[in-house]
C-alpha positions in Angstrom: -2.3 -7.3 -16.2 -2.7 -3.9 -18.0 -3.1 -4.6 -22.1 -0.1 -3.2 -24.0 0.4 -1.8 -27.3 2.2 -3.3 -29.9 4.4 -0.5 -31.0 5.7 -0.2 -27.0 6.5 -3.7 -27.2 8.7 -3.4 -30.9 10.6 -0.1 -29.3 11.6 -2.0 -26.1 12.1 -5.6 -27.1 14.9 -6.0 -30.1 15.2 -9.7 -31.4 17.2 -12.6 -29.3 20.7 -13.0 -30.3 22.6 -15.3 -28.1 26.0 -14.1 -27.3 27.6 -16.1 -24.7 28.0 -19.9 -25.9 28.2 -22.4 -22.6 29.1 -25.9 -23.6 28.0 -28.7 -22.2 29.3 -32.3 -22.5 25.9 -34.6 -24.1 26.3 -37.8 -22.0 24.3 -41.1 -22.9 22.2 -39.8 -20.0 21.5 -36.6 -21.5 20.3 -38.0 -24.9 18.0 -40.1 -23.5 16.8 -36.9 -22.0 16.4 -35.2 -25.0 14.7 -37.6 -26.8 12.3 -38.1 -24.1 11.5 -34.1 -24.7 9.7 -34.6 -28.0 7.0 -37.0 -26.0 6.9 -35.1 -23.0 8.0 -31.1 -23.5 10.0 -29.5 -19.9 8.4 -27.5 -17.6 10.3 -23.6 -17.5 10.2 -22.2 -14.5 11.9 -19.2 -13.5 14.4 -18.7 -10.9 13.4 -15.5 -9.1 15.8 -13.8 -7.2 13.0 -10.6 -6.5 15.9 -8.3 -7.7 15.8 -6.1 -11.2 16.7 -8.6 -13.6 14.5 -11.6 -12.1 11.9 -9.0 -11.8 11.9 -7.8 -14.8 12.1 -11.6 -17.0 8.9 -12.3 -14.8 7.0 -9.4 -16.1 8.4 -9.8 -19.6 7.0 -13.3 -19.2 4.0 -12.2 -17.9 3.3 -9.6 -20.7 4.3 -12.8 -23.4 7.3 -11.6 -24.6 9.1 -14.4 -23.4 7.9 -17.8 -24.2 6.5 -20.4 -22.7 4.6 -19.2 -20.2 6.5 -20.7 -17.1 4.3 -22.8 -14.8 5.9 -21.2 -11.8 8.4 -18.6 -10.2 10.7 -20.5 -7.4 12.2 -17.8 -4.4 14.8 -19.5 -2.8 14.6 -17.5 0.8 17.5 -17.5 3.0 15.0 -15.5 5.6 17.7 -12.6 5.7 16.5 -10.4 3.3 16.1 -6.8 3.8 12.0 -6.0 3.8 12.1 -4.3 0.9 12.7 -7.4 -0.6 9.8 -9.1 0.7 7.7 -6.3 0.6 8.6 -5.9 -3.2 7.6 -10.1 -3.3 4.2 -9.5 -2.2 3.7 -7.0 -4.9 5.0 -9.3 -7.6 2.9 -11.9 -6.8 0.0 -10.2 -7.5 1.4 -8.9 -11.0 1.5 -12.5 -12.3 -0.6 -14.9 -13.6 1.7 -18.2 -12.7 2.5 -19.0 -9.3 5.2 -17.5 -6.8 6.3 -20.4 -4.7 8.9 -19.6 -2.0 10.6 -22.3 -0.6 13.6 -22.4 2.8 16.2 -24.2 4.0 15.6 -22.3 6.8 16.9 -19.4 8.8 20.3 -18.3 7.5 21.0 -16.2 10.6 20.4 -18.7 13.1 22.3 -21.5 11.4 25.5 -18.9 10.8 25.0 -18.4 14.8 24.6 -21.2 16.1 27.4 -23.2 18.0 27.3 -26.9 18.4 28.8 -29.6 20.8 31.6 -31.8 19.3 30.9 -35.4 19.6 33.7 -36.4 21.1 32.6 -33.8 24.1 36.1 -32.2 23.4 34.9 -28.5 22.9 32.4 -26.2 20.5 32.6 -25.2 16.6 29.7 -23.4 14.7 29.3 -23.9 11.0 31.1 -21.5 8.7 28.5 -20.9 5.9 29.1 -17.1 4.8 32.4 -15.8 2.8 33.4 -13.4 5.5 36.6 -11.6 5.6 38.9 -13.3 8.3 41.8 -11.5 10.0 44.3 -14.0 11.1 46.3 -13.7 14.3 49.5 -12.5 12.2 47.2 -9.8 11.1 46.6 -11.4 6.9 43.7 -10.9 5.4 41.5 -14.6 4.8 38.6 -15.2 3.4 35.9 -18.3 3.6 34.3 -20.5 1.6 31.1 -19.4 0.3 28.6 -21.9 1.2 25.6 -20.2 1.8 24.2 -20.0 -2.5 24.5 -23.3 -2.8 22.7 -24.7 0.5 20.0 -21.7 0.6 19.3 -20.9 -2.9 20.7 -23.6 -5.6 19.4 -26.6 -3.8 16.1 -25.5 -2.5 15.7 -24.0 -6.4 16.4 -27.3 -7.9 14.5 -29.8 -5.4 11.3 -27.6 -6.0 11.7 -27.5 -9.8 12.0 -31.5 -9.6 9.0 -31.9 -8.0 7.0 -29.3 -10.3 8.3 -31.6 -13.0 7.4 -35.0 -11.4 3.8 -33.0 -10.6 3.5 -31.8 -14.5 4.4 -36.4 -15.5 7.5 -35.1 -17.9 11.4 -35.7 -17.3 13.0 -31.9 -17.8 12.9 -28.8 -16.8 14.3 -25.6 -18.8 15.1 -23.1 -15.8 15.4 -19.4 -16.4 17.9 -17.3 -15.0 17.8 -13.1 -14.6 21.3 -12.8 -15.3 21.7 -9.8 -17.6 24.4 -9.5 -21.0 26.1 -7.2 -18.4 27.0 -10.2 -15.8 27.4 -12.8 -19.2 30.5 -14.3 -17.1 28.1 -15.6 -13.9 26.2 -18.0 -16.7 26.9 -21.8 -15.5 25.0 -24.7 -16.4 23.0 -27.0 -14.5 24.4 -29.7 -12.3 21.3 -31.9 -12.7 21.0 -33.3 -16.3 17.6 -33.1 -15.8 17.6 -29.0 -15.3 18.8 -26.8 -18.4 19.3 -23.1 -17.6 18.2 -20.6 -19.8 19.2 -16.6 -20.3 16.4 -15.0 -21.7 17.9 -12.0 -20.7 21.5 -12.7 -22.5 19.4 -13.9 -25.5 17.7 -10.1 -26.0 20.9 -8.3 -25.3 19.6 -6.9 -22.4 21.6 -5.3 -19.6 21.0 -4.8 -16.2 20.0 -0.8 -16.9 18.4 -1.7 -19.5 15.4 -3.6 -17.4 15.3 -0.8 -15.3 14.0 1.4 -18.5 11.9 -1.3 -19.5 10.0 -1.5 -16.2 9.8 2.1 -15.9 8.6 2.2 -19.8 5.8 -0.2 -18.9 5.2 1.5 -15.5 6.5 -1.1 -13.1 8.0 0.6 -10.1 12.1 -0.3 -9.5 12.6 -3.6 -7.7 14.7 -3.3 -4.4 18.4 -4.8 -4.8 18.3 -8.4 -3.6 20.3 -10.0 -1.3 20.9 -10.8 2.0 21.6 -7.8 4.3 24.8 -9.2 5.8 26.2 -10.5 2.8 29.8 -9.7 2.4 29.7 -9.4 -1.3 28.4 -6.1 -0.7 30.4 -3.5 -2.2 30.7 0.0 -0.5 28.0 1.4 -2.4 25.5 -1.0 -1.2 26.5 -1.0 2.1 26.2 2.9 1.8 22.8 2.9 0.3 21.7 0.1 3.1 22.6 2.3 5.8 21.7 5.5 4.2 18.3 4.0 2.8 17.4 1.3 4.9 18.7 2.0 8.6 17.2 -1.1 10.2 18.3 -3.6 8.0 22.0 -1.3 8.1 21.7 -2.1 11.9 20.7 -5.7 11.7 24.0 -6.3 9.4 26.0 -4.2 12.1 24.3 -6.8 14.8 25.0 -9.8 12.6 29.0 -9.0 12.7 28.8 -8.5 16.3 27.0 -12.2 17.0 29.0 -13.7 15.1 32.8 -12.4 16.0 30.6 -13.2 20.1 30.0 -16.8 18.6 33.4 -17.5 16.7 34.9 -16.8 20.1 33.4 -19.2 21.9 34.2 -21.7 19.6 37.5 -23.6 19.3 37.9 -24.6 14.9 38.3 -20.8 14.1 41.7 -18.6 15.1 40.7 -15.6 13.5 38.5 -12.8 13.6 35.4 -12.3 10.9 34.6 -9.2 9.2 31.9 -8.2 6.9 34.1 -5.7 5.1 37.4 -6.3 3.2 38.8 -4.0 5.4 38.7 -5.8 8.3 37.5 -3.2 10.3 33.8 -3.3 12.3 31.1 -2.4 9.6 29.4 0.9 11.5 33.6 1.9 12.1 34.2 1.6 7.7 34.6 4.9 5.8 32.2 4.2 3.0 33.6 6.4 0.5 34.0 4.7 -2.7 34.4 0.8 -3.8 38.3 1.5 -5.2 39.2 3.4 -1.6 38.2 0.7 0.6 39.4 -2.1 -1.4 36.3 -3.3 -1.5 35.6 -3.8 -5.1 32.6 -5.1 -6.5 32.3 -9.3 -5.4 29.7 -10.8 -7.3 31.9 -12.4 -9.7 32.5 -14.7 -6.6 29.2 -15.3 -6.7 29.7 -17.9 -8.9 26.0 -19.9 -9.3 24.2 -16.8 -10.3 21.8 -16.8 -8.2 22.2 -13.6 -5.8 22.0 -10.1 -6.4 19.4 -10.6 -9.4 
C-alpha cells in the first residue's frame, strides 16, 4: 500500500458519530457472550459486497483508519455478476493486506432455471428464488418473494465468518457492513448472537458519494456497481447504464428473462408470467427513460439484509 500523509487523512476522515441506534434484545445467551469477549476479543471481518461502499471500508481499513484490522474480507458470490465486478475483485485483492475469501452456494442462474420432478410423479415446478415482477392471467401486477440474499449472500457470509472464528479459538465475531449514512434504513442486526454487525460507515457520516471522493482523493479508481445482472431491483438507470455500458452482461439479463418465462412454462406451480421490469413488459422492449416514468422506482429498500448493491 502507498504511504499517506497525515493531513489527507484529517481533511477526508471527520470523527465517528453514530446516528442510527438499532436495538437489540440482550438474552441470557448473549451475556454470556459478552462476557466471554473480555477473555477472548471477536474476530471483524468485513462483509464485501465489491461495490463503492464495501470497497471503499476495505481500503479505509487497509490504510488504518478503521480499526481493528479485520482478519479477512468474505464475497458472498452468487456467480451472476457482471465482470466488471469480478474483474474489479481481482484488483482489490491485491490492494489489501488481509485476505479476500470468496465463498458460493453455487450458480444462481442455474438453480433459478432449473425445473425439477415432483415426487409424487404428478408434474414439474422450478424453485422461485428471485423477486420478479409476475403478471397474473387477469392481467395484475405480482411480485415474489425475494429469496435469493438470504440463500446466496447472508448465509454463505455467516457460515464462513463462524468458521474464521472457530479457526481464530474465540466465541464472536463483529461483522462490518458497507452500508452508507445515505441507506441508514437497510441497517439490521445479526440473526446469529454470535455475529454483531457493525457500520463503520454510518459511524463517520459517510455517504455513498462521499466514498466515491474519498477513493478518488486517495487515487483508487471507482468500483463497478455490484449486483447481479438480472436482478429486478434494478432501477431504470441501472438497467440503462448496463445496456449502454456493459452490452454483454445487458444481453445475458435479456437472456435470463427469456429462460426463465421458457422454464416457468413448462412448469405447473406458477400461472403467471415473470418480468424483470415493473412494467411487465420484455426488458430489451422497456423504454428506459427515467425511474418515475416507468414506475420503476428505486428497489433496494426491499432489499432488506443489506447485503446487495454495496
Amino acid at each position: 500500500m502507498n504511504s499517506r500523509t497525515a493531513d489527507k487523512m484529517e481533511l477526508t476522515l471527520e470523527q465517528p458519530a453514530p446516528l442510527v441506534e438499532v436495538k437489540r434484545t440482550r438474552t441470557a445467551k448473549t451475556k454470556e457472550v459478552a462476557c466471554s469477549d473480555l477473555l477472548h476479543p471477536p474476530i471483524h471481518v468485513i462483509s464485501l459486497g465489491a461495490g463503492v461502499q464495501s470497497s471503499c471500508l476495505s481500503l479505509m481499513a487497509a490504510e488504518g483508519l478503521v480499526t481493528p484490522m479485520p482478519v479477512a474480507a468474505i464475497f458472498a458470490d452468487t456467480q451472476a455478476e457482471p465482470a466488471s465486478v469480478y474483474e474489479w475483485l481481482a484488483w482489490l485483492e491485491k490492494q489489501l493486506p488481509y485476505p479476500v475469501i470468496r465463498v458460493t452456494k453455487g450458480n444462481l442462474t442455474e438453480m433459478a432455471l432449473r425445473i425439477r420432478d415432483k415426487r409424487d410423479g404428478s408434474g414439474q415446478w422450478a424453485k422461485s428464488v428471485l423477486p420478479t415482477f409476475i403478471k397474473n392471467p387477469d392481467g395484475s401486477r405480482g411480485l415474489l418473494q425475494r429469496q435469493c440474499t438470504y440463500d446466496y449472500k447472508v448465509l454463505q457470509l455467516v457460515k464462513k465468518a463462524l468458521e474464521l472464528m472457530r479457526e481464530h479459538k474465540t466465541h464472536s465475531v463483529t461483522q462490518w457492513i458497507g452500508i452508507s449514512l445515505d441507506e441508514a434504513y437497510r441497517m439490521k442486526q445479526s440473526r446469529d448472537e454470535r455475529i454483531t454487525h457493525r457500520w463503520p460507515l454510518i459511524e463517520m457520516e459517510m455517504k455513498r458519494h462521499q466514498c466515491l471522493d474519498w477513493m478518488k482523493t486517495y487515487g483508487y479508481p471507482k468500483p463497478p456497481r455490484s449486483a447481479c445482472v438480472y436482478c429486478p431491483y434494478h432501477s431504470d438507470t441501472e438497467w440503462r447504464r448496463l445496456r449502454d455500458e456493459e452490452p454483454d452482461e445487458w444481453n445475458r439479463a435479456v437472456k435470463f428473462e427469456r429462460d426463465l418465462q421458457a422454464v416457468k412454462a413448462q412448469t405447473d406451480n406458477m400461472r403467471g408470467i415473470p418480468y424483470l421490469h415493473a412494467s411487465l413488459v420484455p426488458l430489451e422492449q422497456v423504454n428506459l427513460t427515467t425511474d418515475i416514468e416507468n414506475g420503476q422506482g428505486i428497489l433496494w429498500g426491499n432489499e432488506c439484509e443489506g447485503m446487495c448493491g454495496v
